[in-house]
C-alpha positions as a Python dict, from the first residue, in 0.01 Angstrom:
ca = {
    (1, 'X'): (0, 0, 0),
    (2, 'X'): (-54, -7, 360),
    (3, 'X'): (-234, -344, 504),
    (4, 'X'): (-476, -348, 810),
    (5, 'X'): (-325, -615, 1041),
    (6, 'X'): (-606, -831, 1000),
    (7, 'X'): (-605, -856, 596),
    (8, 'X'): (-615, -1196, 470),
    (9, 'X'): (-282, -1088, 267),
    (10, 'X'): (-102, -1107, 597),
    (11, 'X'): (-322, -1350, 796),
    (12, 'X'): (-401, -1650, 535),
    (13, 'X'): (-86, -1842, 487),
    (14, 'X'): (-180, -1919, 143),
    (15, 'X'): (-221, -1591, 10),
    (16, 'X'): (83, -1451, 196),
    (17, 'X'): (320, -1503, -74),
    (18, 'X'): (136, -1273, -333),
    (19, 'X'): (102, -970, -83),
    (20, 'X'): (410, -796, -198),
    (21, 'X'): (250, -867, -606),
    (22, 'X'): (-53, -722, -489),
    (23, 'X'): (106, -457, -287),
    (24, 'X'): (278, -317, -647),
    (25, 'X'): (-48, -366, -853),
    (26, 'X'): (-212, -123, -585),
    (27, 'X'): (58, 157, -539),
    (28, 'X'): (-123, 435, -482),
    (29, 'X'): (-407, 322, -338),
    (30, 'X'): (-582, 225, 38),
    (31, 'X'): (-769, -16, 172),
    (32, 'X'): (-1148, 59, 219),
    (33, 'X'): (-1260, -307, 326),
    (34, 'X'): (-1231, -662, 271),
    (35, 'X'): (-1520, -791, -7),
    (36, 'X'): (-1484, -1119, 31),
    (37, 'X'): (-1258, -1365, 184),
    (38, 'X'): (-1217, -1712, 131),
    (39, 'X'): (-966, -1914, 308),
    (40, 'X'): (-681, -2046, 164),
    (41, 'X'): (-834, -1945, -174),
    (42, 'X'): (-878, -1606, -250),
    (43, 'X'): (-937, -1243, -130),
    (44, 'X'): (-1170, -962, -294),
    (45, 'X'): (-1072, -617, -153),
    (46, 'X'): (-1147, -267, -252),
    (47, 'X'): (-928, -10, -229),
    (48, 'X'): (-956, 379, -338),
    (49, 'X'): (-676, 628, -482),
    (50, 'X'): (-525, 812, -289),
    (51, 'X'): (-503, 1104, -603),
    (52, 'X'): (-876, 1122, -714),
    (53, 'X'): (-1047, 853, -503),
    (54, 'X'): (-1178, 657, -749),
    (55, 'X'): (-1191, 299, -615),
    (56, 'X'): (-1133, -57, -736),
    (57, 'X'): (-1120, -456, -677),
    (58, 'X'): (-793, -611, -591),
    (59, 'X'): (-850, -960, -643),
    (60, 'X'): (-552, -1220, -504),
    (61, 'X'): (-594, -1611, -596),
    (62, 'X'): (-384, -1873, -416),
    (63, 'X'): (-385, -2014, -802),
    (64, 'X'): (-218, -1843, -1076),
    (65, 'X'): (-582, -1764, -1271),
    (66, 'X'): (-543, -1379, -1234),
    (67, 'X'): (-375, -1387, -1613),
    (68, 'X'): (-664, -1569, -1760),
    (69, 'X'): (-935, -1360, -1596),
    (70, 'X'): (-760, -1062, -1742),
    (71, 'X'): (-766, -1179, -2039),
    (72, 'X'): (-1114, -1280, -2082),
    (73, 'X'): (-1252, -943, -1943),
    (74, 'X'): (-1043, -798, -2237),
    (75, 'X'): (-1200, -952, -2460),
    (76, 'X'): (-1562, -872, -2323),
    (77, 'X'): (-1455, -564, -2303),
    (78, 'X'): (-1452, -535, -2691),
    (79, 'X'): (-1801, -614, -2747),
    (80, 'X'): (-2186, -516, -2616),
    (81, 'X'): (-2117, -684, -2294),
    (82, 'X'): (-1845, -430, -2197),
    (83, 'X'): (-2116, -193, -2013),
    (84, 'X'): (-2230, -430, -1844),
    (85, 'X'): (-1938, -670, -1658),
    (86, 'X'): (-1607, -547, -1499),
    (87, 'X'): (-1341, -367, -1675),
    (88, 'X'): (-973, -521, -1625),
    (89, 'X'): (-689, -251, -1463),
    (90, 'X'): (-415, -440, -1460),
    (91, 'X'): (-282, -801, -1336),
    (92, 'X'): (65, -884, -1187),
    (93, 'X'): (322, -1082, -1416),
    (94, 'X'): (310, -1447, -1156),
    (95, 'X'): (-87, -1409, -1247),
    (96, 'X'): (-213, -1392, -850),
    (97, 'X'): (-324, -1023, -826),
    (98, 'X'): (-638, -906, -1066),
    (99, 'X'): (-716, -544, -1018),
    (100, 'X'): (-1082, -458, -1165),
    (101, 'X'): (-1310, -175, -1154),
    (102, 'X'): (-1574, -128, -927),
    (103, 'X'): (-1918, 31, -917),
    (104, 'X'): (-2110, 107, -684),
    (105, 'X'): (-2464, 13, -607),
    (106, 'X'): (-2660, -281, -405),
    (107, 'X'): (-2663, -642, -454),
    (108, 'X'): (-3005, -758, -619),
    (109, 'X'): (-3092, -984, -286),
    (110, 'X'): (-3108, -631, -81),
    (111, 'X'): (-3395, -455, -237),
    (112, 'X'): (-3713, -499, -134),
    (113, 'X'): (-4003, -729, -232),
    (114, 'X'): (-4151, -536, -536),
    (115, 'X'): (-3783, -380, -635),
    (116, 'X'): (-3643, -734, -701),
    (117, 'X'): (-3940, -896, -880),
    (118, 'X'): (-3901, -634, -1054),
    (119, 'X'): (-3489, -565, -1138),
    (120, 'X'): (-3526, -966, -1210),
    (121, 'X'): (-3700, -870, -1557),
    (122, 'X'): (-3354, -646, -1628),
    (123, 'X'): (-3155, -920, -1481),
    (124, 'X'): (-3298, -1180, -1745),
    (125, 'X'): (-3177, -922, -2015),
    (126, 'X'): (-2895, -818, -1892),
    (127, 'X'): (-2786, -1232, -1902),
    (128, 'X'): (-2942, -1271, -2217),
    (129, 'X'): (-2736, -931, -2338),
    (130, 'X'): (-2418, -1147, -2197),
    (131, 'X'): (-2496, -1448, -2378),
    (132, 'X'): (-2573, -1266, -2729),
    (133, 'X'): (-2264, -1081, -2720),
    (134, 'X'): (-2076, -1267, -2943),
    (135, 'X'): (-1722, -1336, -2730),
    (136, 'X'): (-1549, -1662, -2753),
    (137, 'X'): (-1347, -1757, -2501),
    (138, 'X'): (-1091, -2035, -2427),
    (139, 'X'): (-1235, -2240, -2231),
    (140, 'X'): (-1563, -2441, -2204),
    (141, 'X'): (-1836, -2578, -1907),
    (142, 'X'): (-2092, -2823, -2036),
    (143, 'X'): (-2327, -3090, -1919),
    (144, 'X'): (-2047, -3376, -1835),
    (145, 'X'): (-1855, -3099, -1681),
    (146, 'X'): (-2158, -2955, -1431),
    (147, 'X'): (-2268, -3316, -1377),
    (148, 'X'): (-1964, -3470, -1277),
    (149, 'X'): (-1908, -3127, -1059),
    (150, 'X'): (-2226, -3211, -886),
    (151, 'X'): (-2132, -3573, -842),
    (152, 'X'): (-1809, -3516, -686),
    (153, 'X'): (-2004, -3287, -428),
    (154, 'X'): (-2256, -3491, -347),
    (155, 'X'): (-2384, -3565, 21),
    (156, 'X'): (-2485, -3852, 151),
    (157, 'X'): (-2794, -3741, 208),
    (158, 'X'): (-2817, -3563, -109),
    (159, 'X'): (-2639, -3931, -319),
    (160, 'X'): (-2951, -4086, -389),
    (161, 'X'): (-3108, -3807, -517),
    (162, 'X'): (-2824, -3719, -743),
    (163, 'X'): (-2784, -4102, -867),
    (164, 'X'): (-3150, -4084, -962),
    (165, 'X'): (-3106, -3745, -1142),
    (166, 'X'): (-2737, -3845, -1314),
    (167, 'X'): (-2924, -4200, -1382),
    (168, 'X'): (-3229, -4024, -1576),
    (169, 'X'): (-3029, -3763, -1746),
    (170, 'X'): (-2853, -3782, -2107),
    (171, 'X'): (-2616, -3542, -2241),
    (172, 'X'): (-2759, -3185, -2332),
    (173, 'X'): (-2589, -2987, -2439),
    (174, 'X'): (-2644, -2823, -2767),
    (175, 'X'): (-2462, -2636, -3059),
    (176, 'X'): (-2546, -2256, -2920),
    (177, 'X'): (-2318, -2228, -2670),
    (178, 'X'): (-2257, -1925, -2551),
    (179, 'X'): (-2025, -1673, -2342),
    (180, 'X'): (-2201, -1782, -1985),
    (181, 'X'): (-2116, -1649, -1626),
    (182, 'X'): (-2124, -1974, -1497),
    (183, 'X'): (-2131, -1868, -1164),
    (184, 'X'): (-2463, -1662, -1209),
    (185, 'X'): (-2703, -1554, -874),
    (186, 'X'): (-2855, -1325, -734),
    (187, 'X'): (-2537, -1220, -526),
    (188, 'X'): (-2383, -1162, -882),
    (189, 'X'): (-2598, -856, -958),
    (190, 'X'): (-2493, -470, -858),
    (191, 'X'): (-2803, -254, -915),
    (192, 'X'): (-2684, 75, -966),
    (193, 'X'): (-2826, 424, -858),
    (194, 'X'): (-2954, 451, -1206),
    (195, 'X'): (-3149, 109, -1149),
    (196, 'X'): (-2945, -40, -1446),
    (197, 'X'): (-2763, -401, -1377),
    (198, 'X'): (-2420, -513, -1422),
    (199, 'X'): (-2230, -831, -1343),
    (200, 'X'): (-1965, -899, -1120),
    (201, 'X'): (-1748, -1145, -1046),
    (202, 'X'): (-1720, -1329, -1356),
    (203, 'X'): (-1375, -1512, -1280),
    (204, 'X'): (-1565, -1824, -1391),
    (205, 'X'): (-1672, -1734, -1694),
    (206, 'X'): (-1687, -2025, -1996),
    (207, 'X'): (-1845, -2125, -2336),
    (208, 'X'): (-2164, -2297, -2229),
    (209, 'X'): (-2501, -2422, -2266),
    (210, 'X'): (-2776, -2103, -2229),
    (211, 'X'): (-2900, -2320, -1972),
    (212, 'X'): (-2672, -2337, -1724),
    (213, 'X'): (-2702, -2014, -1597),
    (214, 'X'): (-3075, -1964, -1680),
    (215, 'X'): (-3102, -2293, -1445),
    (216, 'X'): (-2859, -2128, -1170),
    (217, 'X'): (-3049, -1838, -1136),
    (218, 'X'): (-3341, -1988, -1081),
    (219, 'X'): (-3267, -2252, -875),
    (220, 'X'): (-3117, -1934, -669),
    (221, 'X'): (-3435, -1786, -691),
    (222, 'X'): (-3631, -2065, -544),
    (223, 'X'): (-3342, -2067, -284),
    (224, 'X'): (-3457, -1688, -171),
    (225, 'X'): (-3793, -1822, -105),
    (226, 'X'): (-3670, -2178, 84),
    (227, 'X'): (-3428, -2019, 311),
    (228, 'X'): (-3695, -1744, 412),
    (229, 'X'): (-3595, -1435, 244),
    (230, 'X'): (-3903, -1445, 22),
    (231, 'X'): (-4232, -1571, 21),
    (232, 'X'): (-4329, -1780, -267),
    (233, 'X'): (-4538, -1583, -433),
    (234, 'X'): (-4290, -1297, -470),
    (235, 'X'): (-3991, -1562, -598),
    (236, 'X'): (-4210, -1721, -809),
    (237, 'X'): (-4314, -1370, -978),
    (238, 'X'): (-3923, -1315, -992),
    (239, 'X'): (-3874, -1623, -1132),
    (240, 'X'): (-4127, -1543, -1442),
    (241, 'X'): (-3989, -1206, -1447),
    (242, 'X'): (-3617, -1350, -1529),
    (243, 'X'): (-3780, -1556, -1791),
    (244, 'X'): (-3925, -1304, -1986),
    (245, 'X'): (-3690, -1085, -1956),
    (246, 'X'): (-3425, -1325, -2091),
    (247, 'X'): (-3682, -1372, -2376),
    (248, 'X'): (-3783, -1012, -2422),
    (249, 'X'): (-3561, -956, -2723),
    (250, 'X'): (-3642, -1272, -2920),
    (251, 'X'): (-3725, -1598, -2845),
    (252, 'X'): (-3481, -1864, -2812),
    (253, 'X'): (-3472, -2235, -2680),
    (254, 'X'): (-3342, -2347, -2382),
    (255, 'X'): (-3325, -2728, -2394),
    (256, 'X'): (-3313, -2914, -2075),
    (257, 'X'): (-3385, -2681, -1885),
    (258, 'X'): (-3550, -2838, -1598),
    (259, 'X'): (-3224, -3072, -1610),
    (260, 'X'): (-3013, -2769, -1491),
    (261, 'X'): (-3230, -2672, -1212),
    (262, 'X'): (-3216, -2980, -1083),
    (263, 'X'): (-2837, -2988, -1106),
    (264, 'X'): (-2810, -2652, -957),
    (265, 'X'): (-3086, -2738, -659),
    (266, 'X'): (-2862, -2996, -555),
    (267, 'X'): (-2553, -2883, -550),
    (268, 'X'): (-2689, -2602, -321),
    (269, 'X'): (-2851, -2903, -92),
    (270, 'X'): (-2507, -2996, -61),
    (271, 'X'): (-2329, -2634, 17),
    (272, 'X'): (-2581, -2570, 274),
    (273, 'X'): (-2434, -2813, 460),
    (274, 'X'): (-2088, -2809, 355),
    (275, 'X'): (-2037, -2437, 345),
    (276, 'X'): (-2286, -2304, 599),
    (277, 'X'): (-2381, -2606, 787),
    (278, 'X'): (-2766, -2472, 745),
    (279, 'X'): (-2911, -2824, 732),
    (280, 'X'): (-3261, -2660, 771),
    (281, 'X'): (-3202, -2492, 403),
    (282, 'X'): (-3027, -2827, 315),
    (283, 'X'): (-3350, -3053, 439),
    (284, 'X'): (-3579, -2749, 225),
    (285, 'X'): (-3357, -2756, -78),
    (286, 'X'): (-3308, -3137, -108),
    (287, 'X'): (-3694, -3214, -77),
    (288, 'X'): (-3768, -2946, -317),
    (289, 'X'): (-3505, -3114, -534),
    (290, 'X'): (-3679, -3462, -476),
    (291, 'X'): (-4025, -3296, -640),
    (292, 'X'): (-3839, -3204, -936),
    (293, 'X'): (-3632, -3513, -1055),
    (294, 'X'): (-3900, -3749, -951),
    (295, 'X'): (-4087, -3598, -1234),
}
């Protein structure tokens, strides 16, 4: 495997050490381009074969969680949920490098208006399709866990509002947990030529609450229309479309709900600032955060 100069595996000092892992996992493959990078974290790359071209996701953590992630695609990859996530190729024996298949198609946030209100309807059950698919996994993510996240990010300009939510809040979580995403949005969702969904990404993935990912999403969705990507009429009909798409199948409750949009508004108030320094999205956020938990 042949690095550009500028890839994170040579540049970031805390990735560094796993380039010659990485480098082994990928024989026989190039570098296309860099996916994502995050600093001193991690590094999502995709690479093609040299043979037949078919292309992949090398995925290098400054962690050892590559081993874990493996293993809990392989088990999705045993039940319904296998068409619809990543399949795992391979992981190195330290646990740093994750190679994963990739497929092509656009990220739900780049079609147009009508498209994504729209591919939100097969969004909701292709999350619903996730949580009904019967894996169990080794690890869990409930309502202490996501509040005491939030707390630990909070702002102070977002503290009050958080104290007043954390203050009004009990614990929710109920019996039907479920294999969740945890890290569900928009920017989560590859729409294929075909138009069919899949998921990406789901190095986070838990036992949780329905819930929290229902709540993510939308709070995600009313994020498209604060920081200007959408008007509100179009993320509010995306926003309905989710829902009944998650419900298409069969009805089933999500308690608390509000409670997890709430959560989730927040703790984007917060990134806006901390990760993007957009306090224009933060200001937008946090007073559309205010409306809800002053309910």
């Amino acid at each position: 495997m042949h690095w550009p100069a500028d890839h994170p595996l040579l540049t970031d000092d805390a990735l560094r050490p796993f380039e010659s892992a990485a480098a082994e996992l990928a024989d026989g493959y190039r570098v296309v381009r860099v996916l994502r990078h995050l600093e001193r974290r991690r590094v999502a790359t995709l690479i093609e074969r040299d043979s037949d071209g078919r292309q992949a996701v090398l995925k290098v953590f400054a962690s050892p969680r590559a081993r874990g992630n493996d293993r809990r695609l392989r088990i999705l990859a045993t039940g319904p949920a296998a068409s619809i996530v990543p399949s795992s190729l391979g992981v190195d024996r330290q646990g740093h490098a994750h190679l994963v298949s990739y497929h092509p198609g656009r990220e739900l946030v780049e079609l147009t208006d009508g498209d994504f209100v729209t591919t939100c309807h097969q969004v909701g059950a292709a999350l619903r399709r996730l949580h009904d698919c019967g894996a169990v996994l080794d690890r869990s993510w409930g309502w202490p866990e996501e509040t005491a996240q939030l707390d630990r990010q909070a702002l102070r300009s977002t503290r009050p509002a958080v104290d007043h939510l954390l203050a009004d809040a009990w614990n929710i979580d109920r019996p039907d947990w479920v294999c969740a995403h945890r890290d569900c949005h928009p920017g989560q969702v590859i729409v294929e030529p075909t138009g069919e969904v899949r998921w990406i990404d789901l190095d986070d993935c838990v036992m949780a609450p329905r819930p929290l990912d229902v709540g993510n999403m939308v709070a995600h969705l009313r994020r498209e229309n604060l920081r200007g990507a959408r008007d509100v009429e179009v993320a509010a009909a995306a926003e309905r479309q989710l829902l009944d798409g998650y419900q298409s199948s069969s009805a089933v409750p999500l308690p608390g709900l509000h409670r997890w949009i709430d959560v989730a508004m927040l703790r984007l108030a917060a990134l806006a600032v901390a990760r993007h320094r957009d306090w224009p999205l933060h200001d937008s956020l946090l007073l559309a955060s205010a409306a809800l938990v002053s309910r």
